[in-house]
C-alpha positions as CSV (number, residue, x, y, z in Angstrom):
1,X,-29.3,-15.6,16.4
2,X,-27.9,-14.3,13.3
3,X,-24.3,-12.9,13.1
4,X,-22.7,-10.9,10.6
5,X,-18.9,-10.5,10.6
6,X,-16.8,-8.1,7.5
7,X,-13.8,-9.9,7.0
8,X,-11.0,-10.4,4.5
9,X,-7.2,-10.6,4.2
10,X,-7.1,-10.9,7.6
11,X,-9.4,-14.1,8.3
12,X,-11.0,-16.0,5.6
13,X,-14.4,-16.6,5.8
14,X,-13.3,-20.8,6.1
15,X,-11.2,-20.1,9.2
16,X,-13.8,-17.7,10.9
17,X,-16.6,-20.5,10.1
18,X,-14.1,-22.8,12.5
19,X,-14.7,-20.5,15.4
20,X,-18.3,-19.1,15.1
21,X,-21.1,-19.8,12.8
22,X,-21.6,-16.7,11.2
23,X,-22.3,-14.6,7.9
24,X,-18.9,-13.7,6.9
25,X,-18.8,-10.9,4.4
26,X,-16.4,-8.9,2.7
27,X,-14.2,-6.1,3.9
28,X,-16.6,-2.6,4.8
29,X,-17.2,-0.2,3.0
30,X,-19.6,2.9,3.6
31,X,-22.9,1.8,4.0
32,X,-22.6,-1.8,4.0
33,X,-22.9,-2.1,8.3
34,X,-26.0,0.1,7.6
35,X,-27.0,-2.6,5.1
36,X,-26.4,-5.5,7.2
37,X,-28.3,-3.6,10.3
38,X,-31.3,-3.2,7.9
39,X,-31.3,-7.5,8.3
40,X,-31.6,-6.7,12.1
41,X,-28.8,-9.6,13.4
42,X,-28.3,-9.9,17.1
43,X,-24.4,-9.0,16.2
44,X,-22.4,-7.3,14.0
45,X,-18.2,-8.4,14.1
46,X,-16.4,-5.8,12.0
47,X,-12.6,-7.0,11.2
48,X,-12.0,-5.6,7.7
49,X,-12.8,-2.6,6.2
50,X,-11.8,-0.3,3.3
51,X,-9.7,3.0,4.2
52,X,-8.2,4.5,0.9
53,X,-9.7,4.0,-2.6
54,X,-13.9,3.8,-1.0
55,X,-14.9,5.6,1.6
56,X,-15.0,4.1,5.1
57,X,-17.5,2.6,7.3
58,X,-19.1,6.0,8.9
59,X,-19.3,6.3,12.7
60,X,-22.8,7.0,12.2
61,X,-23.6,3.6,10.5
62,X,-22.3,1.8,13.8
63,X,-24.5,4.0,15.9
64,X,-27.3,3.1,14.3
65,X,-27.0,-0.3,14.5
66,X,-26.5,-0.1,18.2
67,X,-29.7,2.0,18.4
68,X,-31.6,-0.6,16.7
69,X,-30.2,-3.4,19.7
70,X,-27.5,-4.8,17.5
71,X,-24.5,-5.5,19.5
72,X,-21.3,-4.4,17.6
73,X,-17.6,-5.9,17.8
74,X,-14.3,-4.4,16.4
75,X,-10.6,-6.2,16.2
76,X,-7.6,-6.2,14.3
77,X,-7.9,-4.0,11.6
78,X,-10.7,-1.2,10.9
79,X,-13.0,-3.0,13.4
80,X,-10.2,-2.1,16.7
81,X,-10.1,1.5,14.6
82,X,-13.8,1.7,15.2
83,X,-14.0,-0.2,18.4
84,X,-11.6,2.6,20.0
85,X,-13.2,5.5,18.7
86,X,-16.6,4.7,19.7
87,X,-16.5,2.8,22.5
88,X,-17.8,5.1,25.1
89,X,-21.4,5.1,23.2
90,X,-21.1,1.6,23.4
91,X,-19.1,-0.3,20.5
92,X,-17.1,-3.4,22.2
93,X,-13.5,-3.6,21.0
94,X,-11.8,-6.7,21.9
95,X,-7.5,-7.6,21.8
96,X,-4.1,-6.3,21.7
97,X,-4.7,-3.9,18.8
98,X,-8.1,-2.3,19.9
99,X,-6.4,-2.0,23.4
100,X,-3.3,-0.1,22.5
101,X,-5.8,2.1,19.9
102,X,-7.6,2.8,23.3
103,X,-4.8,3.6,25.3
104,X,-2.8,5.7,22.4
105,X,0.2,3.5,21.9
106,X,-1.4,3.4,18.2
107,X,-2.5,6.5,16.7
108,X,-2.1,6.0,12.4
109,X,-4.6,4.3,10.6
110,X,-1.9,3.1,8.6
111,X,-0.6,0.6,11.7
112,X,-3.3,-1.9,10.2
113,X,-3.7,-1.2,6.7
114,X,-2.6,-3.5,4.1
115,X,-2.4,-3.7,0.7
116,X,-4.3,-7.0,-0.8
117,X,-5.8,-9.0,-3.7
118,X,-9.1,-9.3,-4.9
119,X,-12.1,-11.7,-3.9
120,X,-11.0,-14.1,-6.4
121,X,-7.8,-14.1,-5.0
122,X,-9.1,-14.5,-1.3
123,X,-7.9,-11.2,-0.4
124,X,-4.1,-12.2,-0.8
125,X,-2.0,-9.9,1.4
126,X,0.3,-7.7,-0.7
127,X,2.4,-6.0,3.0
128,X,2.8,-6.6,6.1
129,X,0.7,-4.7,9.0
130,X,2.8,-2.5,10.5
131,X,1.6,-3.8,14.3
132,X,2.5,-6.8,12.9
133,X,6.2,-6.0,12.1
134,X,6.8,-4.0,15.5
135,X,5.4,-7.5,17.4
136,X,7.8,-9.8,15.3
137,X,10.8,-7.8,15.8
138,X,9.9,-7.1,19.3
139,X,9.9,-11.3,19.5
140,X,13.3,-10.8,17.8
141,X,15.3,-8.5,19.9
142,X,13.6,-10.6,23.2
143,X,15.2,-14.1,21.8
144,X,18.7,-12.3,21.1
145,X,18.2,-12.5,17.4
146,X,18.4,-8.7,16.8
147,X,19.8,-5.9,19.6
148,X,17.5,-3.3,20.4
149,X,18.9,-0.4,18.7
150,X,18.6,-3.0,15.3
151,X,15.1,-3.4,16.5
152,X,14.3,0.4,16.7
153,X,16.5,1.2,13.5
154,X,13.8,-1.8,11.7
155,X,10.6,0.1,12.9
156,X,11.6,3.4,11.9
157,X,12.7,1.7,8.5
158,X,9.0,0.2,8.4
159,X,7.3,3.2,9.1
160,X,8.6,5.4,7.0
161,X,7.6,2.6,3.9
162,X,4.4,3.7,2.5
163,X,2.1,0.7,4.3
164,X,1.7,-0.7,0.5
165,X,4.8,-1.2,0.7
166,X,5.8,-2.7,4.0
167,X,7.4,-6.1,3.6
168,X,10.4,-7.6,5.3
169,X,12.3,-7.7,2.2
170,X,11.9,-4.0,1.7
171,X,13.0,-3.3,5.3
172,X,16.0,-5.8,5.5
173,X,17.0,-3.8,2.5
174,X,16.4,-0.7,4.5
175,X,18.4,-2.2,7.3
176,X,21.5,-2.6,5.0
177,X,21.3,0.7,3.6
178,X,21.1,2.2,6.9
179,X,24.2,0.3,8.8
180,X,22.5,-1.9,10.4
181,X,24.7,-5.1,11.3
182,X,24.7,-7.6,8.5
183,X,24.8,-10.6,10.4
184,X,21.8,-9.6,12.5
185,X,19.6,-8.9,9.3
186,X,20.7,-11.9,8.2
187,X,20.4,-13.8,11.5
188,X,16.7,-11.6,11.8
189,X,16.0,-13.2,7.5
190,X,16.6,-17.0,8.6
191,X,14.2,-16.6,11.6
192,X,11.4,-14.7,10.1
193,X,9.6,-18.1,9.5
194,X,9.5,-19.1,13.0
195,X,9.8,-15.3,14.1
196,X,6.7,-13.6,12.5
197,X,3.2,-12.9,14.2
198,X,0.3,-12.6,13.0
199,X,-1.6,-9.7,15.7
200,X,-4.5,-8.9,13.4
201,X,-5.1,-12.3,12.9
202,X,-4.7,-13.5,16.7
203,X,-7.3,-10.4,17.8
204,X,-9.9,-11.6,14.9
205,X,-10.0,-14.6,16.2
206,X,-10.4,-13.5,19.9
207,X,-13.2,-11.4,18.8
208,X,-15.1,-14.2,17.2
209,X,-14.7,-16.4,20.0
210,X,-16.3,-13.5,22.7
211,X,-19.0,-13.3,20.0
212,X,-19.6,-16.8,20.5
213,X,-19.4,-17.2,24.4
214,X,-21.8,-14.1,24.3
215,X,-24.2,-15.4,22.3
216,X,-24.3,-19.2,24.5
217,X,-24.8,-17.2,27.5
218,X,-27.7,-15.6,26.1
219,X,-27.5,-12.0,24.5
220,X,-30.1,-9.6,25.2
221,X,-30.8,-6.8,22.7
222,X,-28.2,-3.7,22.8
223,X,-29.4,-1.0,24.8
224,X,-27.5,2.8,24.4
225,X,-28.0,5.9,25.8
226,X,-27.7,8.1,23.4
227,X,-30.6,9.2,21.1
228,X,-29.8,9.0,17.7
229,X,-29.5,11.9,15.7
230,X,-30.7,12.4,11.8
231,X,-28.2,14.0,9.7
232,X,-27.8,15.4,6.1
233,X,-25.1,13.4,5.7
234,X,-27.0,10.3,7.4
235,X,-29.5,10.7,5.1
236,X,-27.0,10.7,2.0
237,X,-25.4,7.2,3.5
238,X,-28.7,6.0,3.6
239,X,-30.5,7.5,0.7
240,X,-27.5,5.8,-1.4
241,X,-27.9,2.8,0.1
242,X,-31.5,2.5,-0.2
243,X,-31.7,3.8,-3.6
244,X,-33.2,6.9,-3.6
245,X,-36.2,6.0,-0.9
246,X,-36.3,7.7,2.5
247,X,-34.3,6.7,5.5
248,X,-35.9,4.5,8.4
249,X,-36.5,6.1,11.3
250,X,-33.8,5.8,14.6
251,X,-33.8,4.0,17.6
């Protein structure tokens, strides 16, 4: 059964390719899970998408898929954004991220976005996820490195950076400028190696390996229960996607 995962700074294409064999493509943008629908895959995994600079994946794009019996996955980044906002028509979000998304420990978009590099540069990550930095210090203050008010002091420090510009230096820096004990940053500094998890990365992973158990148990073909409904601003997506020709028809 064909299988096509977006993906990016969060998982490369090589280390999803460990876990399930797929067609790993590059983070979403609008249109492009319409696109891969149109190639009617048993599954569609979306980890990575774009959020500022392109417009996003559209809700509607999801639901089409779903109406056409593609199964659809979101974790870790975008895809536990999507997952959370759409799972009562049917979208299946999977770890830590998606959950709290779903519960609303998370609210901000900006919790999962990143700043990164290009293809060429394999999507290098330019920040640190903000769900990221609240697990690491969290592991911190619970293995006595930092006190719990130092923890809370570091989070507000982090979420107040613009996400671009979320990295430990920046908020160690913060940290100084706003009283926190020195020899806890600097205790928190020399254990960031050992100290620092990777959430997004952990949940991609998870999502590919559900993917994967699904599809050995056998995977029927999604069924919904909503009918889907034709928009002007459905038929834009598609239209734009399709250059200029008319949109096919809903499940």
């Amino acid at each position: 059964m064909k299988v096509h995962i977006f993906t990016g700074p969060t998982l490369s294409a090589e280390d999803g390719l460990r876990e399930l064999d797929a067609i790993y493509r590059p983070p979403a943008a609008q249109g492009d899970v319409y696109r891969a629908a149109l190639e009617e895959p048993a599954v569609i995994g979306i980890i990575d998408g774009y959020f500022e600079h392109v417009p996003s994946v559209a809700h509607k794009e999801v639901l089409w898929a779903m109406s056409r019996g593609i199964h659809v996955f979101g974790a870790a980044s975008l895809g536990a954004l999507r997952a959370a906002e759409l799972s009562q028509f049917g979208m299946e979000g999977v770890g830590d991220i998606y959950g709290a998304y779903v519960r609303g420990e998370l609210t901000d978009d900006d919790e999962v976005a990143i700043a990164h590099g290009l293809a060429a540069e394999g999507y290098r990550s330019m920040s640190e996820a903000m769900v990221n930095i609240r697990e690491t210090l969290r592991r911190a203050a619970e293995r006595g490195v930092i006190g719990e008010a130092s923890r809370e002091a570091l989070i507000r420090i982090a979420k107040d950076l613009f996400y671009a510009d979320r990295c430990y230096p920046a908020i160690l820096a913060g940290g100084r400028e706003r009283g926190v004990p020195e020899a806890e940053l600097s205790a928190l500094r020399g254990a960031l190696p050992e100290l620092r998890v990777d959430v997004k990365r952990r949940d991609a992973l998870s999502m590919l390996r559900l993917i994967r158990e699904r599809l050995a148990g056998g995977l029927a073909r999604k069924e919904v229960r909503y009918p889907f409904q034709h928009t002007d601003a459905w038929a834009s997506i598609t239209r734009r996607v399709l250059g200029g020709t008319a949109p096919l028809p809903g499940g």
